[in-house]
C-alpha positions as CSV (number, residue, x, y, z in Angstrom):
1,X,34.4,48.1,-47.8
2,X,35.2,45.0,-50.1
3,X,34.3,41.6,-48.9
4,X,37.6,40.6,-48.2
5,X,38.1,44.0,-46.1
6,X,34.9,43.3,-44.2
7,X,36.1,39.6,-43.3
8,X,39.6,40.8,-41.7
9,X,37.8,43.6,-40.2
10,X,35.6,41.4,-38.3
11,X,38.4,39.0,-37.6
12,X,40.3,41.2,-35.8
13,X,37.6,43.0,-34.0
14,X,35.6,39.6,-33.0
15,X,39.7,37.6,-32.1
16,X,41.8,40.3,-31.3
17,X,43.0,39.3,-27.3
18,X,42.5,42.1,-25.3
19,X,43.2,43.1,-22.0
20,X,39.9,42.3,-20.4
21,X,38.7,40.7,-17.3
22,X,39.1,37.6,-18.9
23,X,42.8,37.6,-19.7
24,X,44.2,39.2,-16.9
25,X,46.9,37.0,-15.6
26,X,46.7,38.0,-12.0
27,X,44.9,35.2,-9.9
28,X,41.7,36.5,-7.7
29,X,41.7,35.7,-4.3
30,X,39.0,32.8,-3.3
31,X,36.6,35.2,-1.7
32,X,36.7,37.0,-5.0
33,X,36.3,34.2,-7.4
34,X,32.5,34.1,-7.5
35,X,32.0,37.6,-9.1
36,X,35.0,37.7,-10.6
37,X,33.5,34.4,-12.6
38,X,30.1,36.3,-13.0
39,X,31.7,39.3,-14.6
40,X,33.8,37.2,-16.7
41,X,30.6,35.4,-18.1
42,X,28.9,38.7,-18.9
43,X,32.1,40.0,-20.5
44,X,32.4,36.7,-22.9
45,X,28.6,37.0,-23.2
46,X,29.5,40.9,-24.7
47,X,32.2,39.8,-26.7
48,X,30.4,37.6,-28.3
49,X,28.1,39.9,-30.3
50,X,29.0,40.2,-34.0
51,X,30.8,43.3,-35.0
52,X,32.4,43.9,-31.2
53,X,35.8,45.0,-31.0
54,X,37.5,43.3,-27.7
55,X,40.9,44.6,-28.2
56,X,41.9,47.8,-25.8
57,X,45.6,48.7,-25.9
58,X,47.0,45.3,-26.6
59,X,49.3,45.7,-29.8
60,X,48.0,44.9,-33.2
61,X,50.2,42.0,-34.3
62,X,50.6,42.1,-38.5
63,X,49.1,38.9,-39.4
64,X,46.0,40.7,-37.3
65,X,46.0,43.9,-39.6
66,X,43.3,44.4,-42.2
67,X,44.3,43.8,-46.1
68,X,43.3,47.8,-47.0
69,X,41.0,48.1,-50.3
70,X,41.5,52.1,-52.2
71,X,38.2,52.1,-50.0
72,X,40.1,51.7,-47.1
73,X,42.4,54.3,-48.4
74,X,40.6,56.9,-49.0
75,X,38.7,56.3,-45.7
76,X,41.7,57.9,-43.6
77,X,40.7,61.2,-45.0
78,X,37.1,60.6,-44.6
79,X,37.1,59.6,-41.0
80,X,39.5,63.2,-40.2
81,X,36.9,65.0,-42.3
82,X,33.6,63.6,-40.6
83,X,34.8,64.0,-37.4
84,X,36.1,67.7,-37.3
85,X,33.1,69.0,-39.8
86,X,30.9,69.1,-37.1
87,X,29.9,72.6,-35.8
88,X,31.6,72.6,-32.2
89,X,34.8,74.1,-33.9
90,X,32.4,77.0,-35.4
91,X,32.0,77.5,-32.0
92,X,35.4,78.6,-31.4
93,X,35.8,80.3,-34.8
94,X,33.0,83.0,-33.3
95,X,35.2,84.4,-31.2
96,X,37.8,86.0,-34.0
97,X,35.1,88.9,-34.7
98,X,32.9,88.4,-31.1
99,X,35.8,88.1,-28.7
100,X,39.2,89.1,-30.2
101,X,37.6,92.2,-32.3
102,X,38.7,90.9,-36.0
103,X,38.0,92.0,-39.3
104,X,36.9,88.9,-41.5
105,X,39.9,88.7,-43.2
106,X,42.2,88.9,-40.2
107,X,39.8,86.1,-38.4
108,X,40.0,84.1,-41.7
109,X,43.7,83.9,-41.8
110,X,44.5,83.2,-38.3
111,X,41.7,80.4,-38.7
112,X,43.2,79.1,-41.8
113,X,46.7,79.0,-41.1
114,X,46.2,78.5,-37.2
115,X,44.5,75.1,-38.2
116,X,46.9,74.3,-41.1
117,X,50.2,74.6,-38.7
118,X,48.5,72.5,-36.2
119,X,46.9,69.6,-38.6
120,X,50.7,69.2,-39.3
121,X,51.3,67.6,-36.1
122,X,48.3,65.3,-36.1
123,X,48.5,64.0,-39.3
124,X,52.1,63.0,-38.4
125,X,50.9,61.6,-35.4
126,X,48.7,59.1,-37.2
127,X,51.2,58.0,-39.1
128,X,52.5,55.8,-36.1
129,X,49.2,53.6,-36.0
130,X,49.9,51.3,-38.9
131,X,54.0,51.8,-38.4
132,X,53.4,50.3,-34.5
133,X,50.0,48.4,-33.9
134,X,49.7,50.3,-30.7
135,X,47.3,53.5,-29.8
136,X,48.9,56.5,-29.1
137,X,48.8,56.6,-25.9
138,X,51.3,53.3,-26.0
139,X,53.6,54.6,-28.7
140,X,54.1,57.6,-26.3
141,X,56.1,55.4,-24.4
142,X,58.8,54.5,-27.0
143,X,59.4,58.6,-26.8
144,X,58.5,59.5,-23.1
145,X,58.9,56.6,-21.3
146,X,56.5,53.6,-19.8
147,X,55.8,56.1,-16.2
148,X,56.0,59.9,-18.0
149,X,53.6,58.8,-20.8
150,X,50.5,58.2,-18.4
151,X,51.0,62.2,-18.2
152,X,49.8,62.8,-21.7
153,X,47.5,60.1,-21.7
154,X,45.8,61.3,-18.3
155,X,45.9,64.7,-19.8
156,X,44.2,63.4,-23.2
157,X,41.6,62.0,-21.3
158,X,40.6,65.4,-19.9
159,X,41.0,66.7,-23.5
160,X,38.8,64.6,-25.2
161,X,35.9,64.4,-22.1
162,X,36.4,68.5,-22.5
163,X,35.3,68.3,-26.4
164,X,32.7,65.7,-25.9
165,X,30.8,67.9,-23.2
166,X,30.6,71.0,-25.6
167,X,29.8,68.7,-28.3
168,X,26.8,68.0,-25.9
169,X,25.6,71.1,-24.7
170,X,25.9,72.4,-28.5
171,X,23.5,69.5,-29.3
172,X,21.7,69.8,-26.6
173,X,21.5,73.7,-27.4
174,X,20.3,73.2,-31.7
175,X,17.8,70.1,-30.6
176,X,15.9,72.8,-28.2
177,X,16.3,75.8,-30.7
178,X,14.7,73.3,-33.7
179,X,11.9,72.7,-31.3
180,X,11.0,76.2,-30.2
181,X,12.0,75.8,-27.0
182,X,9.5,72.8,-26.0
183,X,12.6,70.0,-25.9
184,X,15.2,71.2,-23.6
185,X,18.7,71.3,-23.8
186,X,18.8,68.3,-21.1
187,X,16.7,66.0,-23.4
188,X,18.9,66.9,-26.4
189,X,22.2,66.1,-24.2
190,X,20.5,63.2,-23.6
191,X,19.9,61.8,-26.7
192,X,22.8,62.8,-28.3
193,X,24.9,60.6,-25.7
194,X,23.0,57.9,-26.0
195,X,23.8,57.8,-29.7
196,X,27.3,57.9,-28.8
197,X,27.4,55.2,-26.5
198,X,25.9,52.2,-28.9
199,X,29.0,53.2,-31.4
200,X,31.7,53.7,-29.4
201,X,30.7,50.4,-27.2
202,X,30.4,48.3,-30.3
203,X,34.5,49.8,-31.2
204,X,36.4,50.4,-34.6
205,X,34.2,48.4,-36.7
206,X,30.9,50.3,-36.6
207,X,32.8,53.3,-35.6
208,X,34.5,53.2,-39.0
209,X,31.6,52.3,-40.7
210,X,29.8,55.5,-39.4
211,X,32.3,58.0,-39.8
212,X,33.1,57.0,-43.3
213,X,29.0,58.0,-44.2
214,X,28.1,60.4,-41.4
215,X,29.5,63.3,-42.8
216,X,27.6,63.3,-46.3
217,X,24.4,64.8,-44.4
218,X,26.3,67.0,-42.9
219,X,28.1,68.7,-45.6
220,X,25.2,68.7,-47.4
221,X,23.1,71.0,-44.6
222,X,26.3,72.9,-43.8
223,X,26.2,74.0,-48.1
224,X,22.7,75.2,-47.2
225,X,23.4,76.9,-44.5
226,X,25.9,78.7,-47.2
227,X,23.2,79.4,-49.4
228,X,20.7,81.1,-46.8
229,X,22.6,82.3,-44.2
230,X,25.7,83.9,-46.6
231,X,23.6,87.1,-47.7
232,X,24.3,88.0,-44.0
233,X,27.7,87.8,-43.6
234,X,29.5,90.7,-43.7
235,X,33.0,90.4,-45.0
236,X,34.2,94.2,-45.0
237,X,34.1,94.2,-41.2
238,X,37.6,95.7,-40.2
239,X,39.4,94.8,-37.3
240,X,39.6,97.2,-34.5
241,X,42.0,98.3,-31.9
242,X,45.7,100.2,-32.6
243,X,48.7,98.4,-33.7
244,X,49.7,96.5,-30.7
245,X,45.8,95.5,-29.3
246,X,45.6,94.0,-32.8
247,X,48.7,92.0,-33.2
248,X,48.1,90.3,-29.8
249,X,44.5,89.6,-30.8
250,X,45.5,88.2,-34.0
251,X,48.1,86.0,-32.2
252,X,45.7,85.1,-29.7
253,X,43.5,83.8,-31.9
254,X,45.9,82.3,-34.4
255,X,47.3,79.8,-31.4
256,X,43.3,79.4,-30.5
257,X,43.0,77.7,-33.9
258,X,46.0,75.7,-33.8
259,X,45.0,74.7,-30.1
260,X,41.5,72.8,-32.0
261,X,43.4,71.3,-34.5
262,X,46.1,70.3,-32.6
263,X,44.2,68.8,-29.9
264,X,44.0,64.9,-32.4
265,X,47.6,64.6,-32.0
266,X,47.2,62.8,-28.3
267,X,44.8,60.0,-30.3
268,X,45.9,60.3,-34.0
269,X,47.1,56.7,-34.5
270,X,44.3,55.2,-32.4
271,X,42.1,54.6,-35.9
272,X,45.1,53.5,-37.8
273,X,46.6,50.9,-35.6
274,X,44.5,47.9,-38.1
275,X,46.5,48.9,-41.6
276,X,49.5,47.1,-42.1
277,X,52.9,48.1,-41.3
278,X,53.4,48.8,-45.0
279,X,51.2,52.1,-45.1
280,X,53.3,54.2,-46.9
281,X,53.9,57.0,-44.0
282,X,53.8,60.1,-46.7
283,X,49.9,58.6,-48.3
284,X,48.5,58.6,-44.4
285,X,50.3,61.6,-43.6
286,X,49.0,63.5,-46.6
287,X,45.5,61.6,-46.4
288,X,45.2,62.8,-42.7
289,X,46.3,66.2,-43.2
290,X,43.6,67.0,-46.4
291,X,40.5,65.6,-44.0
292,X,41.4,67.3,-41.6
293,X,42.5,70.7,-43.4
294,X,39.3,70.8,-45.5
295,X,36.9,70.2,-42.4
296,X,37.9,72.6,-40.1
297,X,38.9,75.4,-42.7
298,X,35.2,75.1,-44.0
299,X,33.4,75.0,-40.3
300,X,35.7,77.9,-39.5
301,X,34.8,80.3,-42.8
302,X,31.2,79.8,-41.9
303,X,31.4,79.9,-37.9
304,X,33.4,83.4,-38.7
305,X,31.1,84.9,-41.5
306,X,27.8,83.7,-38.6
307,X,29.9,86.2,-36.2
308,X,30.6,89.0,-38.3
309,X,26.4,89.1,-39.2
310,X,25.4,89.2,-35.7
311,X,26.6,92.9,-35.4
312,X,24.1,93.6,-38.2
313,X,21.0,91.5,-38.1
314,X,19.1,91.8,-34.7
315,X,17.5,88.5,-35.0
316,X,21.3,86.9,-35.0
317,X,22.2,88.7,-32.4
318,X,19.0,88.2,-30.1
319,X,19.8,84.0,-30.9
320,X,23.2,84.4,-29.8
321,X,22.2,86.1,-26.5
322,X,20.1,82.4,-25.9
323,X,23.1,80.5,-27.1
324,X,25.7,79.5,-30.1
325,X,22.8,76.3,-31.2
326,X,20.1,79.2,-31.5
327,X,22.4,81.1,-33.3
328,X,23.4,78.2,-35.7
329,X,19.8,77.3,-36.3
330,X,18.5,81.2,-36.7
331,X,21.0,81.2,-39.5
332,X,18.8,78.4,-41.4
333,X,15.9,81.0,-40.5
334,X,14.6,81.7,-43.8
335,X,14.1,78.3,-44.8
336,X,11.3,77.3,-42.4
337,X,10.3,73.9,-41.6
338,X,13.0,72.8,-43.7
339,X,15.7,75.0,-42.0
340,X,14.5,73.2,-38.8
341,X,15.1,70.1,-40.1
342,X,18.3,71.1,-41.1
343,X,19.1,72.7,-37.9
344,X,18.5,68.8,-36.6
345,X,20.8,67.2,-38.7
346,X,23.7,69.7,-38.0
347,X,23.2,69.1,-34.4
348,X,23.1,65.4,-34.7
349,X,26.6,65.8,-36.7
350,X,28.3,66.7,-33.5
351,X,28.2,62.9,-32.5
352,X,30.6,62.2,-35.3
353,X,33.3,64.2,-33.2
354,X,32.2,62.8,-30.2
355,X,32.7,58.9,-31.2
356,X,36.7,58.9,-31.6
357,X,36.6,61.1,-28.3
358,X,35.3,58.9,-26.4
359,X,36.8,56.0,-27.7
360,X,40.2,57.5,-26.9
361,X,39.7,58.7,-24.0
362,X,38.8,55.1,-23.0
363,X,42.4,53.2,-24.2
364,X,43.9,55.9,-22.3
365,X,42.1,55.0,-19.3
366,X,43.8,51.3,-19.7
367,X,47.5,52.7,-20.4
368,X,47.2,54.9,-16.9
369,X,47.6,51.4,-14.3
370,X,47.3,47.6,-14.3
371,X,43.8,47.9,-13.0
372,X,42.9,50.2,-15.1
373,X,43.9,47.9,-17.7
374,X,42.0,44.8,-16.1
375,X,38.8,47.2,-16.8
376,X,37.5,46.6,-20.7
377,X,37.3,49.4,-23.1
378,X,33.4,48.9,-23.5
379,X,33.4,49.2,-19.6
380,X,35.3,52.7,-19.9
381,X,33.7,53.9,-22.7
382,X,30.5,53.7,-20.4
383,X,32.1,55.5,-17.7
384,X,33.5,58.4,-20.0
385,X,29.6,58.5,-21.4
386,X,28.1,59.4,-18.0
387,X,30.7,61.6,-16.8
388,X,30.5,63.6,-20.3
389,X,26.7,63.4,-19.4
390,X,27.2,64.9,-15.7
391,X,29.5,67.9,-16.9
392,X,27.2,68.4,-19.7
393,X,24.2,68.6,-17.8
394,X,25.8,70.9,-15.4
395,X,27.3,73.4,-18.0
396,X,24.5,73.8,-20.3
397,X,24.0,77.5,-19.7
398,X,27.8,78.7,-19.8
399,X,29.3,77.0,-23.1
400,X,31.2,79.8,-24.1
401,X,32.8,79.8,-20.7
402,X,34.2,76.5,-20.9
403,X,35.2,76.7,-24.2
404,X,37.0,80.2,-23.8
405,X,38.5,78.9,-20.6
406,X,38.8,75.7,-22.0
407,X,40.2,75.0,-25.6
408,X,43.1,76.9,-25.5
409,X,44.5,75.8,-22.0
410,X,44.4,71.9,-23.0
411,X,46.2,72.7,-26.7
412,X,49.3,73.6,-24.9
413,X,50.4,70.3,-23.7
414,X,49.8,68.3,-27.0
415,X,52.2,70.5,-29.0
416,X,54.8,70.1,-26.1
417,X,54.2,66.1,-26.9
418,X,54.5,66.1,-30.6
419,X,57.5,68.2,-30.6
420,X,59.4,65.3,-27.9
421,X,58.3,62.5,-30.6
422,X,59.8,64.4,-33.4
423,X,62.8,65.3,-31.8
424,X,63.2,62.0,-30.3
425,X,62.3,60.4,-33.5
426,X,64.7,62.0,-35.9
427,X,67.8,63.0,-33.6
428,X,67.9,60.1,-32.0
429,X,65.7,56.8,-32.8
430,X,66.1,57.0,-36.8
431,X,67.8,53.8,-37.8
432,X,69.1,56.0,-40.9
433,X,70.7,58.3,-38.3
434,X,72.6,55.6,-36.5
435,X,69.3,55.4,-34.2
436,X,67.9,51.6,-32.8
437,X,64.7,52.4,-33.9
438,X,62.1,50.4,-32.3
439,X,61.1,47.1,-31.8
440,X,56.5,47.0,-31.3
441,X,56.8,43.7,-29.8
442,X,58.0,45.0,-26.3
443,X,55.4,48.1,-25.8
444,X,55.0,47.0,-22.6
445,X,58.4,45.7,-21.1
446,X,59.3,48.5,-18.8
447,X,63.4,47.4,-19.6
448,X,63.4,48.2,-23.1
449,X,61.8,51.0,-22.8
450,X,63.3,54.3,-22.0
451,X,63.0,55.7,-18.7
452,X,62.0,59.3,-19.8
453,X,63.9,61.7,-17.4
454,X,64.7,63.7,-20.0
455,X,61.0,63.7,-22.1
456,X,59.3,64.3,-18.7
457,X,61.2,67.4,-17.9
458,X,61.1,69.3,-21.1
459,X,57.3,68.1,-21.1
460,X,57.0,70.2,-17.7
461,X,59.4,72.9,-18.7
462,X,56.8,73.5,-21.8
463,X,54.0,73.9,-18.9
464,X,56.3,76.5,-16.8
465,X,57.0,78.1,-20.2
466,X,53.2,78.0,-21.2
467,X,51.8,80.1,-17.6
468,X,54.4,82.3,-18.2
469,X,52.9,83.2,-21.9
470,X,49.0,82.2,-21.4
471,X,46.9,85.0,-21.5
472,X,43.5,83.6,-19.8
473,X,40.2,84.9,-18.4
474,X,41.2,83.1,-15.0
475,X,44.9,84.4,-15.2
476,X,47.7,86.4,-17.3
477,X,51.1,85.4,-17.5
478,X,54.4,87.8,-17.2
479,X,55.3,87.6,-20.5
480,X,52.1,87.8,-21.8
481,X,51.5,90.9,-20.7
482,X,55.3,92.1,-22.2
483,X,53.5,90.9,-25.4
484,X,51.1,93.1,-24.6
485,X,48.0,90.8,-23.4
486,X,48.5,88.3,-26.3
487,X,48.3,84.5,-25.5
488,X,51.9,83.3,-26.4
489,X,51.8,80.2,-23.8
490,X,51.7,77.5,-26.7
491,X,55.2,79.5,-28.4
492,X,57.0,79.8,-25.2
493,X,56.3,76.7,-23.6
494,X,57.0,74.8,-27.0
495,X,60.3,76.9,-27.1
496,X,61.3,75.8,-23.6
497,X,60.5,71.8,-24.5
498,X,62.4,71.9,-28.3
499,X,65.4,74.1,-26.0
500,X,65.3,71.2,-23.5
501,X,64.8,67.6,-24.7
502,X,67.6,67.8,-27.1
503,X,70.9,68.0,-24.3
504,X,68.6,66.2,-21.7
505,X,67.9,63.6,-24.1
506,X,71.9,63.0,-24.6
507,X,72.4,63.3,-21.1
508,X,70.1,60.6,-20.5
509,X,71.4,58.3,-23.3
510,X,74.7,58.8,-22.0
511,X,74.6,58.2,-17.9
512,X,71.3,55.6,-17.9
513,X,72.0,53.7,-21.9
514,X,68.3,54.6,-23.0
């Protein structure tokens, strides 16, 4: 970053006011003012070290913003990229040949195009950080309302927990495998958090910093892993089961990749909230969509090509039976010591995903209440690291469970929310449309903004629409089993939301003003 970058960078994180215990206008009661003055002094005391962002969800103001270098620039598609090429999404991409029973080149095209349809929606999501100042989770409620949008951001928080514990237990998993067994998965779950708690803590300045570098290792092990491990895939595998077994596992798995990449549009415009207002919305847009494109279409081609090998090489499939890190690191095998050390650096890659998680998850903790809000983001980012920790520690020997029963469940609801804010966006907010567009200043004045009867019902109309279609371990929906066991929850419940909002939405502009 150039100097100049660097200086408003560390003026906003170090000045920004924030809605801390410090600067909550509420008065404490007498009998409370004695802690309340010793946990104000220990929050100042935090603050106060260089580099720490203080902000949660207060709004970016645009004399606050940073003044972006082409550094800057090209570090929206670097931060997308370094956070999705870690290797928890090859965990999912297994299950095209291991689970659904595809060919290569069925389980490469679902991947591909699964994860190209849903990148869509979260590279337009990002696009509102510099256009509003706020996170997400507050520009939600310019579309679903100040009450409705806690839903998504309560729902977010579950999301982006979910990820971080897999991202865990996967490291947790490669750490052990690298040592033969001698570290176990605990101890590598434990490290691996404790990583992830001294970035997210410190906020956006060393987060950025880190994710703008941290993915240059790991493309550079995951190009070996090419090299050793590609001999062994086997690309003429066909795809088996008759005509309609295969078109519902090739759908199934199709909205199973969408569902990963999808799953950013809850926290998309949470990094983007410091660039000015003037960020042209088609160079973050198209920025956002090649990082994240390029990273998950390249972990999925090599998480597909591991699967279709374990079928043929024994020692594959005996690591796979310990777990997907053995796997991962048996596929660096034939490189030795150096493999090993490879193995490492993948597994320590996953804490590039895990970082954003967690610091999402924590503004969304602040947008749920007023005392949530009292409650610093360092202070939540702390409590999402130990819960992450507890689940992590507890699920270490069923990943695939969780991720199967998992992933695709908590992908419905975000298309459901993206489709609302483009609706709402274009049909009825666009100034060029005769819209009032919106005005940042009052994100939090519960007047101006809209009361959401019409967002929150289409939002739960997409649920009812997505357990009749979802096609689970735990459960099958009517219609999915019309469609012939294929999960269609994220197709019909979108259908019922785009079906709904619109002549709700009028409705609501017409009897209640907004």
């Amino acid at each position: 970053m150039a100097p100049e970058a660097t200086q408003d960078v560390e003026k906003v994180a170090a000045g920004a006011t924030t809605a801390s215990l410090s600067d909550t206008p509420e008065a404490a009661p007498n009998s409370e003012k004695a802690p309340l003055s010793r946990l104000q002094a220990i929050d100042a005391r935090i603050k106060s070290l260089s580099g720490f962002e203080v902000r949660g969800i207060t709004r970016v103001p645009p004399e606050e913003r940073i003044t972006p270098t082409s550094w800057d620039t090209i570090s929206i598609a670097l931060l997308w990229f370094s956070a999705n090429i870690s290797v928890n999404t090859l965990a999912v991409s297994l299950f095209g040949p291991l689970l659904f029973g595809l060919g290569y080149s069925d389980s490469a095209l679902c991947a591909f195009f699964g994860v190209g349809l849903g990148c869509l929606t979260t590279a337009y999501m990002a696009t509102w950080g510099p256009r509003s100042g706020c996170r997400t989770v507050v520009v939600l409620r310019y579309f679903m309302g100040y009450w409705p949008a806690k839903l998504p951001a309560a729902l977010n928080i579950i999301l982006m927990i979910g990820y971080c514990t897999i991202n865990a237990i996967i490291s947790g998993q490669m750490l052990s495998a690298v040592n033969g067994g001698s570290m176990t998965i605990s101890v590598g779950i434990v490290v691996v958090q404790i990583v992830c708690f001294i970035v997210t803590v410190f906020g956006m300045k060393l987060f950025q910093i880190y994710e703008r570098f941290a993915w240059i290792p790991q493309i550079l092990v995951l190009f070996v892993l090419i090299g050793c491990a590609a001999p062994y895939f086997d690309t003429t595998t066909q795809s088996v089961g008759d005509g309609p077994t295969l078109a519902a596992n090739r759908i199934s798995y199709f909205s199973l990749c969408l569902s990963v990449s999808v799953s950013w549009g809850a926290a998309a415009a949470d990094f983007f909230c410091y660039y000015p207002e003037n960020t042209p919305r088609l160079r973050m847009f198209a920025l956002s969509l090649v990082g994240l494109v390029c990273a998950f279409s390249l972990v999925f081609m090599i998480g597909i090509g591991l699967a279709t090998g374990v079928a043929t090489n024994p020692a594959w499939a005996d690591a796979y039976t310990i777990s997907t890190g053995a796997l991962i690191v048996e596929g660096y095998a034939p490189l030795g010591g150096f493999g090993k050390f490879c193995g490492a650096i993948v597994a320590l890659g996953l804490i590039s995903n895990s970082i954003p998680s967690i610091y999402s998850a924590s503004l969304g903790c602040q947008v749920l209440g007023r005392y949530g809000k009292k409650v610093p983001r360092y202070v939540w980012a702390t409590v999402m690291i130990i819960i992450q920790l507890v689940l992590a520690l507890a699920g270490r020997e069923h990943l695939m469970a969780i991720i199967s029963n998992f992933v695709a469940l908590m992908g419905y609801w975000t298309q459901f929310m993206v489709y609302i804010v483009i609706m709402d966006h274009v049909l009825f907010r666009r100034v060029g449309a005769g819209g009032p567009g919106f005005d940042w200043t009052k994100w939090q004045d519960k007047q101006y903004l809209p009361i959401g009867y019409a967002a929150l019902v289409s939002f739960l109309l997409g649920w009812v629409g997505a357990i009749l279609g979802m096609y689970q371990v735990w459960y099958t929906g009517p219609l999915a089993i019309l469609a012939g066991y294929a999960d269609i929850g994220t197709w019909v419940g979108s259908g019922f939301t785009i079906v709904s909002f619109v002549p709700l939405r009028w409705l609501e502009l017409k009897f209640v003003g907004r």
